[in-house]
C-alpha positions, 0 to 999 in steps of 0.5 A: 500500500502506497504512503499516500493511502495508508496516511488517507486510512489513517485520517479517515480512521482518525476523522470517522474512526477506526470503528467506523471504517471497513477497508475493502481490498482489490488486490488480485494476489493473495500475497498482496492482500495480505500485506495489505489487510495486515498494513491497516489493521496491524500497521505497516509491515516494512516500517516505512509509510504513516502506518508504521506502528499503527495498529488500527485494528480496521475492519478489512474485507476482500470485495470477493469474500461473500459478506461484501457481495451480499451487501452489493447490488448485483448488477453494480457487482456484474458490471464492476466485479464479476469478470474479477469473480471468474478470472482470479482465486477468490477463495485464497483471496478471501482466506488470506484476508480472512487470516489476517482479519481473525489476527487483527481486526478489532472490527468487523461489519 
């Protein structure tokens, strides 16, 4: 996750708080959400961006797991999302997610 993200996260968890606020990942690799889940809920792994230290505990999600396309409207998801849902490994993606989730997040939907 880029420094500019990671400080937008982190002042929209400050402004609304961190109860407030679910991150929805995109990442297409497992590896990626991963870090990704882990940098907003966990603080930034590699020490370098506004996250370092951060452990904001958010809620993150990846947009295939379940609970996020059940709030979705589904022609949105079919226009927006459904090439997604076909072509990549939405279980891993979720899983690894998922895993971090379990291990950090002090929130959830």
């Amino acid at each position: 996750m880029d420094l500019q993200n990671q400080q937008r996260v982190k002042d929209a968890a400050e402004k609304f708080g961190a109860e407030n606020i679910v991150v929805i990942l995109g990442s297409s690799d497992a590896e990626g959400a991963e870090i990704y889940a882990e940098t907003v809920t966990n603080g930034d792994p590699t020490f370098a961006g506004p996250l370092a230290g951060a452990p904001l505990g958010l809620a993150v999600y990846h947009i295939l797991e379940p609970e996020i396309k059940e709030e979705a409207d589904p022609d949105v998801w079919e226009n927006q999302i459904g090439m997604m849902e076909m072509v990549l490994d939405g279980e891993a993606l979720a899983n690894a997610v998922k895993g971090i989730r379990e291990k950090f997040s002090k929130y959830s939907l």
